[in-house]
C-alpha positions in Angstrom: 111.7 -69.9 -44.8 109.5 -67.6 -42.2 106.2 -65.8 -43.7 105.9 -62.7 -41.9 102.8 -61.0 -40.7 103.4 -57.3 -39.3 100.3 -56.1 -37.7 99.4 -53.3 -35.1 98.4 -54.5 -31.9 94.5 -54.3 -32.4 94.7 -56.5 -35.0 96.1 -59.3 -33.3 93.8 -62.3 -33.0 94.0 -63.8 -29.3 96.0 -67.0 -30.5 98.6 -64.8 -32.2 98.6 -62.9 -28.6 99.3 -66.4 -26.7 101.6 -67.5 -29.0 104.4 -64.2 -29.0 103.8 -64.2 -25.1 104.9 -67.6 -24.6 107.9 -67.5 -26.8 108.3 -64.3 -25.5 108.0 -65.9 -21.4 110.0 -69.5 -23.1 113.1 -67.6 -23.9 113.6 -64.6 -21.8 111.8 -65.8 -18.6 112.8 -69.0 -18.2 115.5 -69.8 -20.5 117.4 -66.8 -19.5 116.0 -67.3 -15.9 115.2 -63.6 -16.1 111.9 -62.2 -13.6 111.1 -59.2 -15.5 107.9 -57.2 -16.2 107.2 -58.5 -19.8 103.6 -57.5 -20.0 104.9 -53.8 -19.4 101.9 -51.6 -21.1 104.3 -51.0 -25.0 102.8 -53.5 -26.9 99.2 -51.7 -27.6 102.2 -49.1 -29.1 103.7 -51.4 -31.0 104.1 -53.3 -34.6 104.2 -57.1 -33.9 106.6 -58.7 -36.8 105.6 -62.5 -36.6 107.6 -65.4 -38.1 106.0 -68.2 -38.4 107.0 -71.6 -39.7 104.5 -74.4 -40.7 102.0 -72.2 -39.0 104.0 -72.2 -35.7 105.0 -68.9 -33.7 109.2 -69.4 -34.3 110.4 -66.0 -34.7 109.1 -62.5 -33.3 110.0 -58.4 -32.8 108.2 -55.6 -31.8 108.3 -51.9 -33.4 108.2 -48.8 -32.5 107.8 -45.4 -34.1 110.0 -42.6 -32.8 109.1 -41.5 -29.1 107.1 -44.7 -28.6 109.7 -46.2 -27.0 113.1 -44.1 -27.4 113.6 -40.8 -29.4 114.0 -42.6 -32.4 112.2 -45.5 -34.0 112.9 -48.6 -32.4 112.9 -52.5 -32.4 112.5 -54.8 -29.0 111.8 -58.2 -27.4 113.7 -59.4 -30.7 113.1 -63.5 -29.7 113.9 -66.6 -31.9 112.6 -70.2 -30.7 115.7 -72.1 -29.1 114.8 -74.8 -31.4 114.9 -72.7 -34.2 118.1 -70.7 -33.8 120.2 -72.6 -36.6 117.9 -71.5 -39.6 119.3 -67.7 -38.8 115.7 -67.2 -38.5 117.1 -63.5 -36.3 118.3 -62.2 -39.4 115.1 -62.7 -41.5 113.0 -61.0 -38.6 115.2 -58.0 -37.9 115.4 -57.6 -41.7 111.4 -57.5 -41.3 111.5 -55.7 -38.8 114.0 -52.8 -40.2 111.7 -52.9 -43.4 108.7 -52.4 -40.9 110.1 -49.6 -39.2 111.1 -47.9 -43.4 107.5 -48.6 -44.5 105.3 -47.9 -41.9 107.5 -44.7 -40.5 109.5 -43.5 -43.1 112.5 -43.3 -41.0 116.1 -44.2 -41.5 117.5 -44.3 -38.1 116.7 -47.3 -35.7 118.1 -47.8 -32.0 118.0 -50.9 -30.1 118.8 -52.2 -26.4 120.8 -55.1 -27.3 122.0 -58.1 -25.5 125.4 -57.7 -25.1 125.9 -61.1 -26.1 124.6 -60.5 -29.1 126.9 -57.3 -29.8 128.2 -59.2 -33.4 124.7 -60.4 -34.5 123.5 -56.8 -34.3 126.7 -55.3 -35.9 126.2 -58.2 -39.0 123.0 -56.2 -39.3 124.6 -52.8 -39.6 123.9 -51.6 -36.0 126.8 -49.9 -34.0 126.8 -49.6 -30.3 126.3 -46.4 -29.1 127.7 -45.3 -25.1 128.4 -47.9 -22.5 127.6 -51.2 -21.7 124.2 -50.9 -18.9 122.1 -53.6 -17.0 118.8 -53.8 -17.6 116.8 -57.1 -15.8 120.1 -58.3 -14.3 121.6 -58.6 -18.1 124.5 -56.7 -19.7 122.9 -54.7 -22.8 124.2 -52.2 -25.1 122.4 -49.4 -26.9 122.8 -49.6 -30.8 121.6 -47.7 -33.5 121.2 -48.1 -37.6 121.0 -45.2 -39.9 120.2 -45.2 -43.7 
């Protein structure tokens, strides 16, 4: 079982800071061998929702209210430790995440840039894609979008 923290950025200690950059750099930079701009000036914007297990960094989303980041409220760099995957430890952040983004916004619409990969995860969520498939870092994603 995660215990999730959701805090703004100015309340992040600087080990919590390390830790969701490295998982973030472990899985999208070098597991999917992806050279992107991580560090992109949106996380002083953003909710951090942190997963932690046994008081390690395993799961991890950032929020955003509406115009933040896209018109509407939002959810990004949704990351799960590869070693961690199994325990559907993407489901329990994203349903922190989405109660995050009801809580803290009062808003009951949600878009995401999704992996395309990950199309059916999203859509077990309640997400439905939205337009075409684009690139963005050299990988297919879709945009998707919850309502309430």
């Amino acid at each position: 079982m995660l215990h999730i923290q959701v805090k703004p950025f100015s309340e992040l200690n600087t080990q919590e800071l390390y830790d969701l950059l490295q998982l973030r750099s472990e899985v999208f930079v070098v597991e999917q061998n992806c050279v992107y701009q991580d560090l992109d000036g949106k996380d002083q914007k953003a909710l951090h929702v942190l997963g932690y297990k046994n008081d390690a960094l395993v799961a991890y989303t950032r929020v955003f209210k509406p115009g933040a980041y896209f018109e509407h409220a939002s959810i990004g760099r949704v990351v799960v430790a590869r070693t961690e995957r199994q325990h559907q430890y993407g489901y329990d952040i994203m349903k922190a995440s989405i109660d995050a983004v009801k809580f803290h916004y009062h808003k009951k619409v949600i878009k995401i840039s999704a992996q395309c990969y990950l199309k059916k995860f999203y859509s077990n969520l309640g997400f439905k894609p939205i337009g075409e498939e684009y690139m963005e870092d050299g990988i297919p994603h879709i945009a998707m979008i919850i309502s309430y």
